[in-house]
C-alpha positions, 0 to 999 in steps of 0.5 A: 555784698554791694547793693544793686545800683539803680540810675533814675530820672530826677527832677528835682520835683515831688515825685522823684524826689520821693521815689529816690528817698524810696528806692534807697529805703528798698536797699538801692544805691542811686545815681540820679540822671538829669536831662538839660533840654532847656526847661528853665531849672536850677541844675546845681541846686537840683544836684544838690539835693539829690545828693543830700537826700541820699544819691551817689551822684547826680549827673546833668546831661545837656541835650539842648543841640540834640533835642532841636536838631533831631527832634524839633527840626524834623518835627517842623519839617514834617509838620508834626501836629497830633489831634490838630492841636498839639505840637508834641512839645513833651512827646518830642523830648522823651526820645533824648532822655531815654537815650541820655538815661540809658548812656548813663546807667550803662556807663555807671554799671546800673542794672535798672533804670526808674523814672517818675511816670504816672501809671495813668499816663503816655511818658511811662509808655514813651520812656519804657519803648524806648529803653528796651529798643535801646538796651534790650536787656535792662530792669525798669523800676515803675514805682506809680505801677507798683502796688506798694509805693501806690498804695502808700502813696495814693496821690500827690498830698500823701506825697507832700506829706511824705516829702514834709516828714522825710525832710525834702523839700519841694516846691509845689504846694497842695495851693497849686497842685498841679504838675508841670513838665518844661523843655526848650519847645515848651510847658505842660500843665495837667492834673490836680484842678485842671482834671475837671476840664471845665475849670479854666486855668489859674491866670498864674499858671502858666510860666512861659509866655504873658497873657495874651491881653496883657501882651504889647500894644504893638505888633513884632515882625520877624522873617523865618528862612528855609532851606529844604525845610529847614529853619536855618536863619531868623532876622528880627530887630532888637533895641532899634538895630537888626539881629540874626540867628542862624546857629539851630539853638539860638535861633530856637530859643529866639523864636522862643523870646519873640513870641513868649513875649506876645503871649503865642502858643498856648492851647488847652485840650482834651486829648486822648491818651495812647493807654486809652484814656482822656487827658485834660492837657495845657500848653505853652508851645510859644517858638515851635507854633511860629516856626511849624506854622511859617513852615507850613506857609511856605510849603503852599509856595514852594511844594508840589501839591500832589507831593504836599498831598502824600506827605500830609497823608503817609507822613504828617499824622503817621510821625506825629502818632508815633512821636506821641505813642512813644515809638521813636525808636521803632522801624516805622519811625526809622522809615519815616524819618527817612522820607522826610528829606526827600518830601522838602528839597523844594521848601526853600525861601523866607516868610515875614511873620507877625505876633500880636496878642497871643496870635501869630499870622503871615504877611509875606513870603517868597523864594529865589528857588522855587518857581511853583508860583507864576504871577502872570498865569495866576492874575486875575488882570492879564491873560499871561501864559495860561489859557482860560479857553483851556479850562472848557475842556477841563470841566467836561472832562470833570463832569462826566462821572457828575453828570451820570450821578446826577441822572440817575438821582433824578431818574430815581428821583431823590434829591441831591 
């Protein structure tokens, strides 16, 4: 009788690389599934050792185009931003994976598919939303949920040491034993010494970007362009002579170089997990913090305030809750994602940026389109077009509600 077939989602890291040593002891034939959205990793050795350890195949799913163009992009357009600190950089890249694992498994005849979330954590939320929105029918094996493979696995040292008799070889060490998780937009670090978040991470921690002191001297200035909210073209200067980027990737990953090298975007927090509980979380968002911030910069020129408002309200905190539930594909999501366009058909023009020991800052901006923005009404130095004798009438009109407030404090007399 054949064995039932099962397409997980490898890494080629401790955790799934036992939990593929797991399912095959359980009886399943494996197909592993890896998602190229541009972490920093060795794919064929990766597969290679998938297959030694026991997969039928191992196939590598490159996602980079898609992940920044229906990802990131809408991301930045609608400035995308949980907790007001973190760009989603791990939340962005799950609704790719899902759907390249779910092509996969399909395509390979497997009746279930397996992942190596943690029980504790918002990716097995994310990843499970997903597969059933996508194929409704489908099996998820959740190993860190299941009592059998947690309580012969209590945490990553029994892991290692599984990993260590079993022949498989890994490289994170109970040195450093915390996990990571990389794509093209950015790093994470959590668990392990990071979970008491009075510990400050180890100085070799982080892998994407240099130490903010240990960053260049000098200054590097670079000009974004927008179109309807869009990057669509990154001007920068490159061994003396001037470059520019305008394919969506290329222009990602130089935004990437740029501010890497000038140790830009790192954070570390305590957030609160959609299952209910805290996390202690590090981050290396280094291009996505340049590009979201400039963005938001050129909206202050460029966008109506009171649409600027609305979209900050009904759109910014909304998408960037769904982003990180894990409820991508959801008709919530299908919603809001329609509204973003229509929000940035005014946010069009350049921003000259700068990157200077771990900070990013804006020394400039303009648009040939847009005309929010009058010089001569908003000088301090000539009347222009705007008359200050207007704005007597303004203010009482704005007092009048002020004004009974006040007189009733007084009559009742309290204080403001």
């Amino acid at each position: 009788m054949a064995k039932q077939k099962v397409c997980l989602a490898y890494s080629g890291g401790l955790d799934t690389s036992c939990i593929l040593v797991w399912l095959i002891e359980k009886g399943y034939d494996v197909v592993c599934y890896m998602a190229d959205v541009g972490q920093e990793e060795d794919f064929d050795a990766a597969v290679q050792k998938a297959k030694k350890i026991g997969a039928l195949d191992c196939i590598v799913a490159d996602l980079k185009r898609e992940f920044v163009e229906k990802l990131c992009f809408p991301a930045i357009q609608a400035n995308a931003i949980y907790e007001n600190v973190y760009l989603l950089g791990t939340s962005l890249a799950r609704p790719v994976i899902a759907q390249g694992q779910i092509a996969v498994a399909q395509k390979e005849g497997c009746f279930a598919v397996s992942h190596g979330c943690t029980g504790k954590g918002n990716d097995q939320v994310r990843f499970e939303l997903a597969f059933y929105a996508l194929q409704p029918d489908i099996k998820v094996i959740a190993p860190w949920r299941d009592p059998e493979f947690y309580n012969r696995f209590p945490g990553r040292d029994a892991l290692l040491d599984y990993a260590a008799k079993s022949g498989v070889p890994v490289s994170q060490s109970k040195a450093k034993p915390w996990s990571m998780d990389e794509n093209l937009a950015h790093c994470s670090y959590e668990a392990g010494i990071l979970e008491d978040p009075n510990t400050e991470p180890p100085k070799d921690m982080w892998k994407l970007t240099v130490d903010p002191m240990d960053a260049p001297n000098e200054p590097e200035e670079f000009t974004l362009h927008f179109l309807k909210g869009l990057p669509v073209k990154l001007e920068y200067s490159a061994k003396g002579s001037k470059k520019t980027a305008t394919d969506p990737v290329d222009l990602f990953l130089t935004a990437n170089a740029i501010a890497r090298r000038h140790g830009v975007g790192r954070i570390d927090i305590v957030e609160n997990r959609f299952i209910g509980l805290k996390s202690r979380g590090c981050y290396e968002t280094p291009g996505l913090t340049c590009l979201r911030a400039a963005h938001v910069d050129l909206e202050g020129l460029t966008m109506d305030r009171e649409v600027r408002a609305l979209r900050d309200a009904f759109l910014t905190v909304p998408y960037a809750k769904i982003l990180y539930n894990g409820l991508y594909f959801s008709p919530e999501a299908r919603f809001l994602l329609d509204c973003i366009p229509p929000s940035q058909v005014s946010v069009n023009g350049a921003v000259r940026c700068r990157v200077y020991k771990g900070a990013f800052s804006v020394i400039g901006r303009w648009s040939d389109t847009e005309k929010l923005y009058d010089m001569s009404e908003s000088s301090m130095d000539e009347i222009g077009n705007f008359s200050p004798a207007d704005t007597t009438g303004f203010i009482s009109v704005q007092a009048i509600r002020l004004k009974k407030f006040g007189k009733g404090m007084l009559e009742k007399g309290e204080s403001m």
